[in-house]
Every structure is written in structure tokens, then in C-alpha cells.
C-alpha positions in Angstrom: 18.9 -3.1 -31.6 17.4 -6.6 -30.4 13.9 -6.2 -29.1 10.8 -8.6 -28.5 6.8 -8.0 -28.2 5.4 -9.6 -25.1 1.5 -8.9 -24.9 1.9 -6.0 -27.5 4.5 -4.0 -26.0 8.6 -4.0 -26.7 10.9 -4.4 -24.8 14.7 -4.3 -25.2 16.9 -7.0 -24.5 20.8 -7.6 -24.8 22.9 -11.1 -24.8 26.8 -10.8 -24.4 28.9 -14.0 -23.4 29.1 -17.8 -23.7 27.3 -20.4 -21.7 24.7 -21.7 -19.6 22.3 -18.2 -19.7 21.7 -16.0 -16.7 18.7 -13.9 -17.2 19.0 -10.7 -15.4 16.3 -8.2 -14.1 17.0 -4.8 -12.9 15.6 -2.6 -10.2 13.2 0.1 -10.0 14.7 3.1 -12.4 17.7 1.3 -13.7 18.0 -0.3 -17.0 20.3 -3.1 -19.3 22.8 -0.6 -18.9 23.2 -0.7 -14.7 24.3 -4.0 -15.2 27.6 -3.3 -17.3 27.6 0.1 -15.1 28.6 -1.5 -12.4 30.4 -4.6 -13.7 27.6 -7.6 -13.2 27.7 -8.5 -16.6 31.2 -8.4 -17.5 31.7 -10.2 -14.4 28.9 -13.0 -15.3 29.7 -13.1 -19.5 33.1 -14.6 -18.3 31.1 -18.1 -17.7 27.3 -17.9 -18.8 25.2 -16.3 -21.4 24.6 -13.1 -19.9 20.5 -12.1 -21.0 19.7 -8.5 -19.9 17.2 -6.0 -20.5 14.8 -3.0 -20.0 11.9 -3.5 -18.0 8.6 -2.4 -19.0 8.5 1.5 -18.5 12.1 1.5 -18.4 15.1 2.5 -20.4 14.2 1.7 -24.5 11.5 -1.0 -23.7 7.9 0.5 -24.1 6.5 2.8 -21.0 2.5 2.1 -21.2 0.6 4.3 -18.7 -1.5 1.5 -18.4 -1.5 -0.2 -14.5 -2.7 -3.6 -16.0 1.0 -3.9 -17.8 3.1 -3.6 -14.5 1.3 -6.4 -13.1 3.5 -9.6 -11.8 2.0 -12.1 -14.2 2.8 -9.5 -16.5 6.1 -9.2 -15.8 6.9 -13.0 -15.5 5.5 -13.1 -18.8 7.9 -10.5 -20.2 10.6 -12.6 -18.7 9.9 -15.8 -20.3 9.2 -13.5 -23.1 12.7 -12.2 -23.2 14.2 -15.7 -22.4 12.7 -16.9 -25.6 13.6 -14.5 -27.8 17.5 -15.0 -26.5 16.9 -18.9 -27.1 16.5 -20.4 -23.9 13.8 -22.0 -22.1 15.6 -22.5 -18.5 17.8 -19.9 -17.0 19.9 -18.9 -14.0 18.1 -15.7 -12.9 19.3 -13.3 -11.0 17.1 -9.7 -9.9 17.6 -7.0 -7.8 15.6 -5.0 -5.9 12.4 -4.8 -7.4 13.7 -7.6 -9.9 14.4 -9.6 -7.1 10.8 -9.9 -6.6 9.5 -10.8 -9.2 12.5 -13.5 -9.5 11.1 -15.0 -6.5 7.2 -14.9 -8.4 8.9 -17.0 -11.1 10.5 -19.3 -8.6 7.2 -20.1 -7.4 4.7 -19.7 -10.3 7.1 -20.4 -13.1 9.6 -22.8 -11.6 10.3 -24.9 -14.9 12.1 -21.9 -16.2 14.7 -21.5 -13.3 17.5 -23.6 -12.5 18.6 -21.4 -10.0 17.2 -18.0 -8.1 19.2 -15.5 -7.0 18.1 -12.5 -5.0 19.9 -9.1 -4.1 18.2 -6.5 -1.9 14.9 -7.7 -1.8 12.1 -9.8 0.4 9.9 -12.2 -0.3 7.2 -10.4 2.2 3.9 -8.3 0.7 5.1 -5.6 -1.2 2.5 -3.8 0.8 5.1 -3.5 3.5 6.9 -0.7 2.1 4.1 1.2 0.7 4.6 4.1 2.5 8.1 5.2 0.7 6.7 3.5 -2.3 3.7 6.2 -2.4 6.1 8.7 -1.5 8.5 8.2 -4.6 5.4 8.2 -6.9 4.1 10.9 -5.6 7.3 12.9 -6.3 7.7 11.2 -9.6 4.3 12.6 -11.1 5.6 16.1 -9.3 8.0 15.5 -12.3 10.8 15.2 -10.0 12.7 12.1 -11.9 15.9 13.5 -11.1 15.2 14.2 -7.2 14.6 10.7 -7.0 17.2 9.3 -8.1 19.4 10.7 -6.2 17.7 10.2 -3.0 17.5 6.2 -4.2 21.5 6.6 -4.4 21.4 6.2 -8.1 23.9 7.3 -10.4 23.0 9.3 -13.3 23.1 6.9 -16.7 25.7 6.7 -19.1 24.7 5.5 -21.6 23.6 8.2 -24.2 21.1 5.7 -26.0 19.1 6.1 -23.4 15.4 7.9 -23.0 14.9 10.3 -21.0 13.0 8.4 -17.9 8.9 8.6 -18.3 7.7 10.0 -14.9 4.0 8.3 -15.1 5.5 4.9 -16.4 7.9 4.5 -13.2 5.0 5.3 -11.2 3.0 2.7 -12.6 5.6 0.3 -12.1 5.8 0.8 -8.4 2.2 1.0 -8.1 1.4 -2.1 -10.3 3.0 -4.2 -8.1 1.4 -3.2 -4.7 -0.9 -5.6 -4.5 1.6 -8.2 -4.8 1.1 -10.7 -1.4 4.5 -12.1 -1.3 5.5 -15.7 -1.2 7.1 -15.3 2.9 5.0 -18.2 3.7 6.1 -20.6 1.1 9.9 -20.5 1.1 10.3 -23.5 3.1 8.8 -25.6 0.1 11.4 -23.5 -2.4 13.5 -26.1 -3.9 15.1 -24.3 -6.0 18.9 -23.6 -5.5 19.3 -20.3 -4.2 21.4 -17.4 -3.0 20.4 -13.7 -1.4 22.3 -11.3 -0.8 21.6 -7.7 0.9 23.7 -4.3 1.9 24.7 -4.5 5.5 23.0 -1.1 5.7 20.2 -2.3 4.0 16.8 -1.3 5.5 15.4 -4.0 4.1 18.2 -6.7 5.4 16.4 -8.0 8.5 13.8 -9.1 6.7 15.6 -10.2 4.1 17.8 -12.5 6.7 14.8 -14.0 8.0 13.8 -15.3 4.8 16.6 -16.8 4.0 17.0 -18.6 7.2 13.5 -20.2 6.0 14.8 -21.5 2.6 16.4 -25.2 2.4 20.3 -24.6 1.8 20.3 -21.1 1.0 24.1 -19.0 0.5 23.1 -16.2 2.0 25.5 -12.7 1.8 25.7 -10.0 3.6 27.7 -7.2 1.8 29.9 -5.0 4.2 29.7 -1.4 4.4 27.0 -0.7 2.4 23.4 0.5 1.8 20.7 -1.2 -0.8 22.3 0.2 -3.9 25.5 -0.1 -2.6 25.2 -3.9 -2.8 24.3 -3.7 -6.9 26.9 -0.9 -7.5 29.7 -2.8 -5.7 29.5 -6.2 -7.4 32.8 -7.1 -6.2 30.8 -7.9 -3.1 28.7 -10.4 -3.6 29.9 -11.0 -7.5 32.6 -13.6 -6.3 30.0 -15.3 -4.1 27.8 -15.6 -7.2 30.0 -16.7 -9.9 31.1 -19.9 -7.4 27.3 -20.5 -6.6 26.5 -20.7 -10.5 29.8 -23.0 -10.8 28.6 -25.1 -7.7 25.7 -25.4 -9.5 26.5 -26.4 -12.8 29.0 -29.2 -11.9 26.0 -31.2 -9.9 25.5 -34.1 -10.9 22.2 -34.9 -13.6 22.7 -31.0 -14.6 21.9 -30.1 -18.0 22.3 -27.4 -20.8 19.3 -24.8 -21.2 
């Protein structure tokens, strides 16, 4: 099993296709695995380098019960981290949910990486702004009720057998480290970047996230039908087709050029 050490800790990373490489980040309490579970990287392999992995205190990666490690320049360290170890400097990258924010961190603080941000079911406001139901699902996560949470995120139980069982303090931490995060709202008129977002019709989140990207320069923005916040990652059909022709859009441009 491939894994890489980024400040000391390991984390678990996977490559399947051929291409130009798409670096993918998960959500809160998924792993590498979410994104063959619900098709995203079969999908994405059939063009690009698909780059996936666990987040920190996810999945097989390392779950320190250290705040310190779930901090955004940690995890935009881990990214770059895993980017390297797959052999790329610059990357397509594509995050969701709580991936999705720290995607739009790298857009801004580590924008020679990305060639082009995409965004599903996530903000760019303070992460402050849902700390209420964030407090709530820690709360019930150090209750030791991992599996009450998942299913009242909508999440389906994992597959994949090679899997940990989920560490209640480390999921925790991850919410919590990132709570002092103050968003990058204000900036996205200045994002030139390429990107695309994409939200559940049913999303709680969606009117802010519509309002964002009515502030970024020549943004594809999608709203997927019929759906809630998870519902957007678990149907990929969705917004998948949407992606793969803004990735193609992208890489025909004139000037572009290989990783």
C-alpha cells in the first residue's frame, strides 16, 4: 500500500488512470474509497491521473489527537505532500465538502499548484458559520456515537473491508481544527483560477454557496437536482458530466501545459 510522511504522519494515497492528474480531497468521515464508491474516480481515470487519498484522521492515513495537525496549513501541506509523492507538482483539484475548503485555501495560498479548482458542497465563508452543527457532531462523536453520525450526515456505511474502524477523537479534531478558519468570501473576485462549484439543490449550504460563485470571474457553476449535500457526491452522474467537459475545456486552452 502507497503511503507518504507529511510533517511526521502517514497518510494513504492511491493513483489509478492516465493523464493530466486530478488531485482529489474527500469530506468529513469519508475516505479514498468514497470516491470509487460512488463512481468519481472511474468516471475521472477515463481522462486524467486520478490522485486520491485519506485525510489525516481518516480511513488508513494516521489519526493524531493532536489539534495542531488538522490545521489548514497543515492540510495544504499534506496535499502538496501527497501531489509529490504521486509525481506532480500542478494539479486539477477537485474537494468536497470539507475538501472543498481547503481546495479553495490552496487556490489562494498555494495557487502555483492548481490549474484548475473545483468545488462541491462547500463555501468559501468562515467556517465559523456552521459551528453550531459542527459542535454538535463532535460532541456526539466523543459520546462514541460514530455510527449515529453517519447516518444522520446521509453517509453510507464503507465497503471496503481494508478499512479502520473510524477514530472517534481524530474526526473530532478534524472538525474542530479547522474552526478557526476565516474563509476567503472576500477574495474571490481576485480568484483567477479556472473554476467550477457545484452544490445539492437541497443543500443547506447552496445559497451561500450560489452567492460565491456569482463573485468569481467565469465560474461553471451546478446546481444538482433533487438532492441534499451528500446527494450531490453520491450521485456523480450529476455534476460528473459537467466536470469531465470543464477539465477538457480546460486542457485544450491555448498555452496549456502537462503537470
Amino acid at each position: 500500500m502507497p503511503y507518504v510522511t507529511s510533517s511526521g504522519r502517514r497518510l494513504y494515497y492511491e493513483v489509478a488512470g492516465e493523464g493530466f492528474p486530478v488531485l482529489m480531497h474527500h469530506g468529513f468521515a469519508q475516505s479514498a474509497q468514497s470516491w470509487i464508491d460512488a463512481g468519481w474516480r472511474d468516471l475521472l481515470a477515463k481522462q486524467a491521473r486520478v490522485i486520491t487519498f485519506d485525510i489525516l484522521g481518516h480511513g488508513r492515513s494516521d489519526t493524531p489527537h493532536d489539534i495542531e495537525a488538522y490545521r489548514m496549513e497543515e492540510r495544504m501541506a499534506d496535499v502538496i505532500a501527497v501531489a509529490n509523492a504521486a509525481g506532480t507538482h500542478r494539479f486539477d483539484m477537485l474537494g468536497f465538502s470539507l475538501g472543498g475548503r481547503v481546495a479553495l485555501g490552496m487556490a489562494f495560498q498555494r495557487p502555483e499548484h492548481l490549474r484548475s479548482l473545483i468545488v462541491g458542497g462547500m463555501h468559501a465563508r468562515a467556517t465559523m458559520l456552521t459551528a453550531e452543527s459542527m459542535n454538535r457532531r463532535t460532541a456526539t462523536l466523543r459520546n462514541g456515537s460514530v455510527r449515529a453520525l453517519r447516518r444522520a450526515l446521509g453517509l453510507n456505511a464503507v465497503r471496503s473491508r481494508d478499512l479502520p474502524d473510524p477514530d472517534p477523537e481524530a474526526l473530532a479534531l478534524s472538525d474542530e481544527g479547522l474552526l478557526d478558519w476565516p474563509g476567503v468570501a472576500g477574495d474571490l473576485h481576485s480568484l483567477d483560477i479556472p473554476t467550477l462549484m457545484f452544490v445539492g439543490e437541497h443543500d443547506r449550504m447552496k445559497v451561500w454557496v450560489e452567492e460565491d460563485a456569482a463573485s468569481i470571474p467565469g465560474v461553471k457553476y451546478i446546481c444538482c437536482p433533487d438532492v441534499d449535500h451528500i446527494g450531490s457526491f453520491d450521485h456523480s452522474d450529476l455534476a460528473g458530466s459537467s466536470v469531465i467537459k470543464f477539465l477538457s475545456r480546460i486542457a485544450s486552452a491555448p498555452g496549456e501545459t502537462t503537470a
